[in-house]
N, C-alpha and C positions, 0 to 999 in steps of 0.2 A: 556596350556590355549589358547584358539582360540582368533585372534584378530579381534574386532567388525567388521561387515561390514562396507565400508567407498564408500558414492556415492559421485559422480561427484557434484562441487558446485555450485549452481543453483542462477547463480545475480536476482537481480529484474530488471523490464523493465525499470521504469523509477525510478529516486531519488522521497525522501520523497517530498522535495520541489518540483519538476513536478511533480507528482500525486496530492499532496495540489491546486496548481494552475490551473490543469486542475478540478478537481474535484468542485472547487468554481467556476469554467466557465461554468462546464455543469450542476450544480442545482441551480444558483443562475445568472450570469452575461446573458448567451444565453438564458434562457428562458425571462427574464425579458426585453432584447433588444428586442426579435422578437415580445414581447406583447407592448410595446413602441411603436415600431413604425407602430404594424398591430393599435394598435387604433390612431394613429397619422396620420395613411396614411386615416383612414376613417371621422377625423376629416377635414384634411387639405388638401385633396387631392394627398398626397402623390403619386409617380407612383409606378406600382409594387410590390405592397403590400404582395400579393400570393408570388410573386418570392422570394421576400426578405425575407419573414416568412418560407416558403418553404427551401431556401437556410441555412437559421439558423438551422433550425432542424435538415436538415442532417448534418452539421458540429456538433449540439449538439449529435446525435447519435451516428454519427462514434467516439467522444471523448470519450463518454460513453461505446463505443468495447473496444477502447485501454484503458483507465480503468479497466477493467472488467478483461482482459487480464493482465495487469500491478498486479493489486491484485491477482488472478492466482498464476502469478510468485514468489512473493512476499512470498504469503505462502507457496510455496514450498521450500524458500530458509531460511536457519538459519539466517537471515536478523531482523526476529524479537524478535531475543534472546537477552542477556545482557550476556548469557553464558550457561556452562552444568553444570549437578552436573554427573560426576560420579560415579555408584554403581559397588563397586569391591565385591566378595563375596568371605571372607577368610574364611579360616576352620572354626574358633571359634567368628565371627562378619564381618556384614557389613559396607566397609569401605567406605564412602562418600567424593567426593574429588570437590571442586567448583573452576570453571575455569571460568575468566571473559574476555569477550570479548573488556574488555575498563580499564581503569583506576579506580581503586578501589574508588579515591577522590569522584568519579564523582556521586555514589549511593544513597550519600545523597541527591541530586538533583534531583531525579528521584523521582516520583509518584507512578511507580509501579516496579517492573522488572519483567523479562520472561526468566526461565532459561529448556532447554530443558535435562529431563534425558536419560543418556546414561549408560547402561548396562556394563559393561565388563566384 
């Protein structure tokens, strides 16, 4: 029997928690700054209103590249499994074998799981 193919293991770019935190900055915290202050600068005379609004965007875009890219990674990597399930294929049945990536305790805790099938 041939042993499954096995590729190189593929991290994600950033953690759960940096992707969360950039992710509530570039849909929610940077655009709501740069609209803050473009009407506050036209209220109150603000200087540089362009620049600052200007300035925000590209920082909000470029975070939304490495997002983009971050997510990419992510899915490329078994990062968003709980585990595999194993399909062996014996003469007379198929043998299913479940391999968890964590602590068994921990399942009932979870909402969902994501177990990726592997052939063998």
């Amino acid at each position: 029997m041939e042993e499954p193919a096995r590729h190189a293991a593929v991290t994600p770019l950033l953690s759960n928690r940096t992707y969360d935190i950039g992710k509530k900055a570039a849909q929610l915290v940077l655009p709501a700054a740069g609209t803050l202050y473009f009407a506050l600068a036209q209220i109150w005379g603000f200087p540089n209103a362009e620049e600052v609004v200007g300035t925000i965007a590209a920082v909000n875009a470029f975070i939304g590249v490495v997002l983009g890219l971050s997510n990419r990674s992510y899915n490329k990597s078994d990062s968003k499994y709980d585990g595999t399930i194993d399909v062996e294929q014996q003469e007379d049945a198929k043998v299913f074998s479940l391999n968890l990536n964590s602590d068994p305790n921990e399942l009932d805790q979870k909402s969902q799981v994501i177990f990726k099938v592997n052939q063998v």
